[in-house]
C-alpha positions as CSV (number, residue, x, y, z in Angstrom):
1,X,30.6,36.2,-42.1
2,X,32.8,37.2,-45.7
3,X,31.2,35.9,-48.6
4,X,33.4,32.5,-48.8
5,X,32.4,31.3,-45.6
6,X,28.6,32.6,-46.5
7,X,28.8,30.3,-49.8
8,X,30.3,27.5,-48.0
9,X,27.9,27.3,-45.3
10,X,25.4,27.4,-48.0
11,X,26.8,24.2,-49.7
12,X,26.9,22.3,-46.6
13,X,23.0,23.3,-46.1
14,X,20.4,20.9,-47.6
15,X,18.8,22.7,-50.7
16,X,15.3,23.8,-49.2
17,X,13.6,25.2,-52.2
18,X,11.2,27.6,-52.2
19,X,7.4,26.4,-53.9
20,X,8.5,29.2,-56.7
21,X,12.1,27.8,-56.9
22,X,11.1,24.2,-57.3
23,X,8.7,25.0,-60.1
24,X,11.3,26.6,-62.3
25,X,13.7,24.3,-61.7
26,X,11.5,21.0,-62.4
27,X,12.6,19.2,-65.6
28,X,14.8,22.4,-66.9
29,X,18.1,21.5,-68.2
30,X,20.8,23.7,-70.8
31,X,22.4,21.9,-72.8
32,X,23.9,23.4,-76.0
33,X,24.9,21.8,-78.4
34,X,27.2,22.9,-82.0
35,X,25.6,21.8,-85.3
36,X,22.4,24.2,-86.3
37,X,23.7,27.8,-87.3
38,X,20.7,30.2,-87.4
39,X,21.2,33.8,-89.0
40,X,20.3,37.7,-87.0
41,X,19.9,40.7,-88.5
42,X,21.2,43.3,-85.9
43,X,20.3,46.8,-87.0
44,X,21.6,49.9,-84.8
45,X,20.3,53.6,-84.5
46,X,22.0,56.2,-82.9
47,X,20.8,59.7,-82.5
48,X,23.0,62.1,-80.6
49,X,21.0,65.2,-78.8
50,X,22.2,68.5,-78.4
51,X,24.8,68.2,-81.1
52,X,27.2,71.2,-81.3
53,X,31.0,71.1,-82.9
54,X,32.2,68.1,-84.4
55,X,30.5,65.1,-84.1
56,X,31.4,61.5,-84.2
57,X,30.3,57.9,-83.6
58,X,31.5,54.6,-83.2
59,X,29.2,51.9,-83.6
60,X,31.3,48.3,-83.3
61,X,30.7,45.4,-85.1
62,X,31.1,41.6,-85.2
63,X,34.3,41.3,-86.3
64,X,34.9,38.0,-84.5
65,X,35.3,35.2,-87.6
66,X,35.3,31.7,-86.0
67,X,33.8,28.1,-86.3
68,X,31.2,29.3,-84.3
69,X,30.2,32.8,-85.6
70,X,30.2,33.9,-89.5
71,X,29.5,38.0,-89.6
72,X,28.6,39.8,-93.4
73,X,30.2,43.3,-93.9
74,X,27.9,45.8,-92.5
75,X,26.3,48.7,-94.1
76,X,25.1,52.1,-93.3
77,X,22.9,55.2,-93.6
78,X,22.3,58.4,-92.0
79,X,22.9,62.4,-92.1
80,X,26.7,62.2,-91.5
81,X,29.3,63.6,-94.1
82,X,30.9,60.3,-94.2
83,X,31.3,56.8,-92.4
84,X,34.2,54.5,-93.1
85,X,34.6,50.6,-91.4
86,X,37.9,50.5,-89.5
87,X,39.7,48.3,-87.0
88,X,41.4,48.6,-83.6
89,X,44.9,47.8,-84.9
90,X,45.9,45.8,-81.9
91,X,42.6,43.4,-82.0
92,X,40.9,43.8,-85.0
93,X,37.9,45.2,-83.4
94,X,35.6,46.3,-86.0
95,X,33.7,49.4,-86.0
96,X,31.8,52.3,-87.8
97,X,33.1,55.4,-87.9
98,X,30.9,58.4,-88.7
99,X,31.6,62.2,-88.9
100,X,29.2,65.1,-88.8
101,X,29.6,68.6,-89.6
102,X,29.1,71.4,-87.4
103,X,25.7,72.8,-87.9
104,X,23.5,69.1,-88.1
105,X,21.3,69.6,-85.4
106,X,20.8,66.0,-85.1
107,X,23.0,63.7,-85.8
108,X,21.9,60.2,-86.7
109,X,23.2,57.5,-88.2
110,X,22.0,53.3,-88.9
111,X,24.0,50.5,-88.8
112,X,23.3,47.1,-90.1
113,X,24.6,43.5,-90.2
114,X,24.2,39.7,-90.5
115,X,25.9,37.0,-89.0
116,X,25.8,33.5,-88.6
117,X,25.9,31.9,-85.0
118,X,25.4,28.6,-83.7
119,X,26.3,26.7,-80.1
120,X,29.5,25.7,-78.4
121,X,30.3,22.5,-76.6
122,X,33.7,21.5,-76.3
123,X,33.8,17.4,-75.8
124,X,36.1,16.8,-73.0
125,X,36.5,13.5,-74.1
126,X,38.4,14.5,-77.5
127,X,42.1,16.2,-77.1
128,X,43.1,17.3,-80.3
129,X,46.1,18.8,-82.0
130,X,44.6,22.4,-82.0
131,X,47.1,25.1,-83.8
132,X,48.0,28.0,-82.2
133,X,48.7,31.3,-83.4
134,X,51.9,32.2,-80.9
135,X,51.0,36.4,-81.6
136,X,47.6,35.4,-80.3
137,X,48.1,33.8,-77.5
138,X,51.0,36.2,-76.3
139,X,48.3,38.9,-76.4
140,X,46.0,36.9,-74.5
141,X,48.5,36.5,-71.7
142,X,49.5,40.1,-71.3
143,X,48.2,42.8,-68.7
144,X,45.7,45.5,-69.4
145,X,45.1,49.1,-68.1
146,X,41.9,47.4,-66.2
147,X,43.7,43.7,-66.1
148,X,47.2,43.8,-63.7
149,X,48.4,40.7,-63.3
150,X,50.7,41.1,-60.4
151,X,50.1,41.8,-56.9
152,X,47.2,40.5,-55.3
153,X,46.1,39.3,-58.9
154,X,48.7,37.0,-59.1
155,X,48.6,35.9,-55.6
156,X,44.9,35.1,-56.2
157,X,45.6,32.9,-59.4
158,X,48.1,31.1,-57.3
159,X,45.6,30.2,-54.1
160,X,42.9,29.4,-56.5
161,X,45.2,27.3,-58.4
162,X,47.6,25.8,-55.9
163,X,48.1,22.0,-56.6
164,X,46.7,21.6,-60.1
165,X,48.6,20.6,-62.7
166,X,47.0,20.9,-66.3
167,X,45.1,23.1,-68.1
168,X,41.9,22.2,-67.7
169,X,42.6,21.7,-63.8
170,X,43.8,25.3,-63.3
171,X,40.7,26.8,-65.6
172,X,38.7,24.6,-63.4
173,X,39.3,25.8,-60.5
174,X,39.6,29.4,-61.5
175,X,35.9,29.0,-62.8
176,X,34.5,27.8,-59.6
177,X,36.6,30.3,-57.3
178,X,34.8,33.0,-59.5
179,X,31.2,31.4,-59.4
180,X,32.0,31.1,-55.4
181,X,33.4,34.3,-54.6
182,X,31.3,36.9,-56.8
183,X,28.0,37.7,-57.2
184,X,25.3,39.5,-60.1
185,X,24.7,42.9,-58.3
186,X,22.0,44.1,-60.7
187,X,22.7,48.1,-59.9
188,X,25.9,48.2,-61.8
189,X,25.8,50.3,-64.6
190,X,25.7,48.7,-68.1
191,X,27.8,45.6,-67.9
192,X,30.6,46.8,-64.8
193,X,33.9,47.9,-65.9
194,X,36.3,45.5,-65.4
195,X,38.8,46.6,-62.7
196,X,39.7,43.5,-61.2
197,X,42.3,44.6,-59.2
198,X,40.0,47.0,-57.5
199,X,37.6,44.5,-56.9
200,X,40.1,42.3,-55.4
201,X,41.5,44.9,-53.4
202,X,38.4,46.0,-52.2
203,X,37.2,42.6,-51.2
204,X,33.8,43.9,-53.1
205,X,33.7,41.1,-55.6
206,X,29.9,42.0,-56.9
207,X,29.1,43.1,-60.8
208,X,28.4,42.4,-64.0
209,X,29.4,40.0,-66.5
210,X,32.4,43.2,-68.0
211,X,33.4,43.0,-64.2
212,X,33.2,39.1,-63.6
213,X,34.0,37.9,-66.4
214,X,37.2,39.7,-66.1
215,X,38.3,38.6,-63.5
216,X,38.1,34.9,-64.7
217,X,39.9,36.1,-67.5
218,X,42.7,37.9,-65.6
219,X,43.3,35.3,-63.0
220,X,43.3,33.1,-65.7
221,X,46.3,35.2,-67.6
222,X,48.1,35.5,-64.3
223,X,47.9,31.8,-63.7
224,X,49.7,31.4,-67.2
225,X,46.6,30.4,-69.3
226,X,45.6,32.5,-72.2
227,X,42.1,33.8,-71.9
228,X,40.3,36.6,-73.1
229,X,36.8,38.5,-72.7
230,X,34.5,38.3,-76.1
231,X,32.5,41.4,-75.8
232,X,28.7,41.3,-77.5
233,X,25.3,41.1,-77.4
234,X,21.9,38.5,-77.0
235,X,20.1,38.0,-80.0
236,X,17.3,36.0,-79.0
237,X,15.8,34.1,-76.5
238,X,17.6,31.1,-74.8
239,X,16.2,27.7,-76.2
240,X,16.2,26.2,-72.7
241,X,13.7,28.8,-71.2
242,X,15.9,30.5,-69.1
243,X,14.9,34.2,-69.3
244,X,18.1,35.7,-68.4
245,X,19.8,33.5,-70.9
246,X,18.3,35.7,-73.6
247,X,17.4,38.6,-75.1
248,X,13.4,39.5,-74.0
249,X,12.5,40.9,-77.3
250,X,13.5,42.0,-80.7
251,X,15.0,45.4,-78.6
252,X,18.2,44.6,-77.5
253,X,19.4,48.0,-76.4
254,X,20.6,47.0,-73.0
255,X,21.1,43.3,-73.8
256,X,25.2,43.3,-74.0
257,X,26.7,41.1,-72.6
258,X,30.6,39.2,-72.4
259,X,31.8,36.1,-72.4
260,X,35.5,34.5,-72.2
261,X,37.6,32.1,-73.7
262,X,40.6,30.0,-72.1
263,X,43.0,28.3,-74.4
264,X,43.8,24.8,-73.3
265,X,46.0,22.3,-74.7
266,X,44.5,19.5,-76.8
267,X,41.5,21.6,-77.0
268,X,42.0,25.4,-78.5
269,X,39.9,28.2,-77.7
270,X,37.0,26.9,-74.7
271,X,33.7,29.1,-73.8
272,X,33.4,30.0,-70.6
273,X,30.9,32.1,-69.0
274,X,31.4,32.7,-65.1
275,X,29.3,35.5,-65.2
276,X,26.1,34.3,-66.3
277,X,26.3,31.4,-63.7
278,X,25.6,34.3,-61.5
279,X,23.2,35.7,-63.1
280,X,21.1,33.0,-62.9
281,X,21.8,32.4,-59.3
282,X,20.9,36.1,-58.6
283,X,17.6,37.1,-61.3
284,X,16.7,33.4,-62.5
285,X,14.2,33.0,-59.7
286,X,12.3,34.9,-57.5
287,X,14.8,34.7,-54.8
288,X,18.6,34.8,-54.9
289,X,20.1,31.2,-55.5
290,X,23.3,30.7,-53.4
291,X,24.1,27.5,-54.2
292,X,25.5,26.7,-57.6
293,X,24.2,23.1,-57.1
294,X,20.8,24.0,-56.9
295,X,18.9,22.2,-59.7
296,X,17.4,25.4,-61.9
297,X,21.5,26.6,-61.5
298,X,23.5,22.8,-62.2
299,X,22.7,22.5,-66.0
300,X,24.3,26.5,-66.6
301,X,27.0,26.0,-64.2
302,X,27.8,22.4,-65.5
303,X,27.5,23.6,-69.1
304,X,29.0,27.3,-69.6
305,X,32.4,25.8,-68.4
306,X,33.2,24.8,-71.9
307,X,30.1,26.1,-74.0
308,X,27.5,28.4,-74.4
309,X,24.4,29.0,-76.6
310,X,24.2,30.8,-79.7
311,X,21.4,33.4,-78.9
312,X,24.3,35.7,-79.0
313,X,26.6,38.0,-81.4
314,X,30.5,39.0,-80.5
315,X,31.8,41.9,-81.7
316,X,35.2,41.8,-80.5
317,X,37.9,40.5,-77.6
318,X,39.4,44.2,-77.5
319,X,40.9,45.2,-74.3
320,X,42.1,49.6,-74.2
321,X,40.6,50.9,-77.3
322,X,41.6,54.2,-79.0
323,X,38.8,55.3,-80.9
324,X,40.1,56.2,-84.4
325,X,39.5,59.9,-84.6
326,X,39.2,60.6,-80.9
327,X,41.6,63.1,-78.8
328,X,40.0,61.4,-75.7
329,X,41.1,58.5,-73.3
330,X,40.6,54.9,-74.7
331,X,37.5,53.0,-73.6
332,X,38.2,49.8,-71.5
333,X,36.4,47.8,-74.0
334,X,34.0,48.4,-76.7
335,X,30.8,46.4,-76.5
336,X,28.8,49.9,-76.3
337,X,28.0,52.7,-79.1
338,X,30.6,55.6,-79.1
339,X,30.3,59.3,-79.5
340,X,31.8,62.6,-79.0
341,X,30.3,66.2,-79.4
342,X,30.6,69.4,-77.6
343,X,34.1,68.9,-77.5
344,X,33.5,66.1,-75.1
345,X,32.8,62.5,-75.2
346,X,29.4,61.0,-74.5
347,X,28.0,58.8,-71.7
348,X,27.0,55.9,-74.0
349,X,24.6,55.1,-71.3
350,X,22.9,58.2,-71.0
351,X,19.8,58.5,-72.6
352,X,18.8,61.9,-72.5
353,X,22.0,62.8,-74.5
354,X,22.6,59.8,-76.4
355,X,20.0,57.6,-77.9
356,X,20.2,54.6,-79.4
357,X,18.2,51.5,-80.0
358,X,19.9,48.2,-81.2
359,X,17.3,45.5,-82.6
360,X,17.5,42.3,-83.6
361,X,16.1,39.4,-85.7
362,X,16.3,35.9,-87.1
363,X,16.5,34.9,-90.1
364,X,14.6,32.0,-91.3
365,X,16.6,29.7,-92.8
């Protein structure tokens, strides 16, 4: 049995729910909602290990500026000869760039920022007359190294979307394919990487959010809606007690995580977030959740097809970054620290030759 029919049977089932399952879904809802902005502190270290040659970093930043997320400038300290704050030239994607010397045995370096975040909700009940920048949403409808849209891409869009007229239809219909047809497979390193045509050609439609995510967005692109991934990180903890909603603690090393955006008519830019539907579904509960109507799931899977909550920073929506500085192949996104040393670039998530710990705080206002 493929995964399609597997979910399907699943729906047709009744929801028997384990003694563990009914207990954390009892009373729980997620509802966010825009109108309180609450302020992080989000302070990177990076120490590089067995430095030799040249060495550089790349730490990004928010550089997303939007109703729904205010970033400071960020600043910087360390043992590097200098650090300048540049930008991706085709997205704006912030980042700090710092150099060492041959000769620093170890290479360190602090970044710091602010920024202001609060919830999104789109009301579905209010079209509005939202402007739109034509350069942005031509780059948000064109492919990517890691984002075809042709081929079986294309012909995906078109099944998922066959029959539906508007916007909002096709996005709605793309977001529940996704949630259907992919799952959370927790051994993925970091957050995936994003080949959807791979995935689709493969028929091995497991990930993370960088791989999941994607592929909303692509299909999305390929169905003529401009989307986009917004790569970043949790802040804090969910206010509606889900625990993989959040951030765990004021360490938020591994807590990156992407979300997307579709452009619709009478609406703008909309939050979407595919991937975390299935994350709940797979690590909410003690056992996997197949069923995207099952009550502890509903409330996410109702509500992150137009919002999401604002426990969580973006840095950027950039797609095939060259690292300023680098000789080395662009990165498929940059939601992860950066370095190079040894004449070589370095696994950003390997910690015995490239530590780094990312914390973060609130603010009180």
């Amino acid at each position: 049995m493929n995964r399609r029919d597997f979910v399907a049977a699943a729906v047709a089932a009744p929801l028997a729910l384990a003694p563990a399952a009914r207990a954390l879904a009892q009373d729980r809802k997620f509802a966010p909602a825009p109108g309180r902005w609450r302020t992080f502190e989000v302070v990177a270290r990076l120490d590089i290990a067995q430095a030799a040659g040249a060495t550089q970093a790349w730490v990004p930043v928010p550089s997303v500026r939007s109703a729904w997320q205010q970033p400071s400038e960020p600043t910087w300290r360390g043992n590097m000869r200098e650090a300048t704050l540049v930008a991706d030239p085709v997205y704006g994607a912030g980042m700090v760039h710092a150099r060492w010397d041959d000769g620093v045995a170890a290479p360190s370096v602090e970044v710091a920022c602010r920024v202001r975040t609060q919830d999104r909700a789109v009301d579905w009940g209010r079209r509005g007359t939202a402007a739109a920048d034509r350069a942005e949403l031509a780059l948000a409808l064109r492919a990517t190294e890691l984002m075809p849209l042709d081929g079986i891409v294309g012909r995906t869009a078109d099944e998922a979307t066959r029959g539906k007229r508007t916007d909002v239809d096709k996005a709605r219909a793309i977001y529940d394919w996704v949630v259907a047809n992919t799952h959370r497979e927790p051994t993925v390193r970091g957050c995936g990487v994003g080949d959807i045509r791979a995935m689709l050609e493969t028929g091995n439609l497991s990930g993370k959010c960088a791989d999941i995510n994607a592929l909303f967005v692509g299909l999305c692109r390929a169905a003529g809606l401009p989307a986009r991934d917004v790569y970043g990180i949790r802040v804090a903890r969910s206010a509606f007690g889900y625990r993989e909603l959040g951030a765990g603690s004021d360490d938020v090393t591994k807590a990156q995580h992407c979300r997307a955006e579709v452009w619709l008519d009478g609406y703008g830019w909309v939050a979407m977030d595919p991937a975390d539907v299935g994350k709940v579904m797979r690590m909410e509960a003690p056992q996997w959740l197949k069923d995207p109507r099952h009550p502890l799931v509903a409330p996410v899977n109702a509500a992150l097809f137009g919002g999401w909550e604002g426990n969580w920073m973006a840095y950027n929506v950039a797609h095939d970054v060259a690292l300023p500085g680098s000789r080395f192949a662009k990165v498929g996104f940059l939601m992860y620290p950066q370095a190079e040393t040894r004449g070589e670039r370095v696994d950003s998530l390997d910690p015995e030759t490239f530590r780094y710990r990312i914390s973060a705080r609130e603010i009180p206002a």
